[in-house]
C-alpha positions as CSV (number, residue, x, y, z in Angstrom):
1,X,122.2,-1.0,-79.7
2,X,121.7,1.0,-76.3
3,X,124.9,2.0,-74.5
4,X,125.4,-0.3,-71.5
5,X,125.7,0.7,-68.1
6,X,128.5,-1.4,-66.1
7,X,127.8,0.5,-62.5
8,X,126.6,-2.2,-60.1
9,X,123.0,-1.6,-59.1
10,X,120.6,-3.2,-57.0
11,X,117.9,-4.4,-59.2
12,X,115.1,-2.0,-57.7
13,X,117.1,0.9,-59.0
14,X,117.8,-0.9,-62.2
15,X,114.4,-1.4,-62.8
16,X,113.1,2.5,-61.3
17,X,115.7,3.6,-64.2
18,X,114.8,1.8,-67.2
19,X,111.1,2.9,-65.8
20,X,111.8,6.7,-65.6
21,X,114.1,6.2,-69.3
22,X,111.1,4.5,-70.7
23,X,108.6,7.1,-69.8
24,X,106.5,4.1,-68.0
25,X,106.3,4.9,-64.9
26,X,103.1,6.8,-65.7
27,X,101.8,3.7,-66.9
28,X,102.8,1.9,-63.7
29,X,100.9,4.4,-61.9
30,X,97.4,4.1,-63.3
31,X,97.5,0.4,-62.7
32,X,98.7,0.9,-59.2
33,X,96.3,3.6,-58.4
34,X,93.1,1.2,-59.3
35,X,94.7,-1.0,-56.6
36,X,95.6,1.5,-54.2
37,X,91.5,2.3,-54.5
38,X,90.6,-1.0,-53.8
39,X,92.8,-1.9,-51.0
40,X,92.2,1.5,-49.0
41,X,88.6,1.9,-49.3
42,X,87.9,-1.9,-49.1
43,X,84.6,-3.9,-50.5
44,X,82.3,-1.5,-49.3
45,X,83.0,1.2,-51.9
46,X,84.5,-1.2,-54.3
47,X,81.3,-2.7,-54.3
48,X,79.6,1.1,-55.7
49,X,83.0,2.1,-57.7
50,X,83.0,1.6,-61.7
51,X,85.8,3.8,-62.9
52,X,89.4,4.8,-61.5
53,X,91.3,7.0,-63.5
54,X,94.6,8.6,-62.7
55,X,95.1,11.4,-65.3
56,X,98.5,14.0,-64.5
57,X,97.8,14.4,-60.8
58,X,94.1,14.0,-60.8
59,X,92.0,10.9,-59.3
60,X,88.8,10.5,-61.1
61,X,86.8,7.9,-59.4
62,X,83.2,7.2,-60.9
63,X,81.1,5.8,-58.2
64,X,77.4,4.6,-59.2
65,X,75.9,5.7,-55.6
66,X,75.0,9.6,-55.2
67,X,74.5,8.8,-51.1
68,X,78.4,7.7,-51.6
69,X,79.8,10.1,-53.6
70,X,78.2,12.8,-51.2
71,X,80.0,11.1,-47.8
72,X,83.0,10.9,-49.7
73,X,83.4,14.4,-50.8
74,X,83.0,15.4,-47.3
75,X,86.5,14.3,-47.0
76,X,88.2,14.7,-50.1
77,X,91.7,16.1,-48.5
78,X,92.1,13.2,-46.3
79,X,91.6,10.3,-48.7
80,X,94.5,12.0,-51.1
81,X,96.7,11.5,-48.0
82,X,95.8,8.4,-47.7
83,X,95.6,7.2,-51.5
84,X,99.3,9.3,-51.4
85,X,100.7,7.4,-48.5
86,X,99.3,4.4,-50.0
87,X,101.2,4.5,-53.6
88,X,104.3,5.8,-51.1
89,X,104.5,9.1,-53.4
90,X,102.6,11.8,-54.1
91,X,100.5,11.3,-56.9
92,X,97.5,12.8,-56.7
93,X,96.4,16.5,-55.5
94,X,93.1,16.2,-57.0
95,X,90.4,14.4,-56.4
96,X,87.2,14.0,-58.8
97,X,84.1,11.9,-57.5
98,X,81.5,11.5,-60.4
């Protein structure tokens, strides 16, 4: 039986510690990174994107136009401060188009 904890803690912290214990916020991550995709580059590139991947602190993002992936590796560095504002952490310091 796990050792409980009697400290009084708001349930965000509560939760961001069993996370971190856990080893899930990895996990968490991933599935918040496909959304963060979604809502910051809207239906437009949705529309072309098959793949989002967050592996370590790498974004691969698998985009079935060629004409897309081109514009959007034209400005790599400022859509990982955007994706990284969006998530509200760092996250990613590399970005892959495919």
């Amino acid at each position: 039986m796990a050792k409980r904890n009697n400290t009084n803690l708001p349930l965000g912290d509560a939760l961001n510690e069993f996370l971190k214990e856990n080893r899930l916020q990895k996990g968490i991550d991933k599935v918040n990174a496909r959304e963060a995709w979604a809502r910051l580059m809207g239906n437009g590139v949705n529309n072309y994107t098959t793949a989002v991947e967050l592996r370590n602190d790498t974004l691969f993002v698998a985009l079935s136009s060629s004409v897309l992936r081109e514009e959007l590796s034209h400005g790599k560095s400022r859509i990982i401060v955007m994706f990284n504002e969006e998530m509200g952490k760092e996250v990613v310091k590399k970005l892959v188009l495919r």
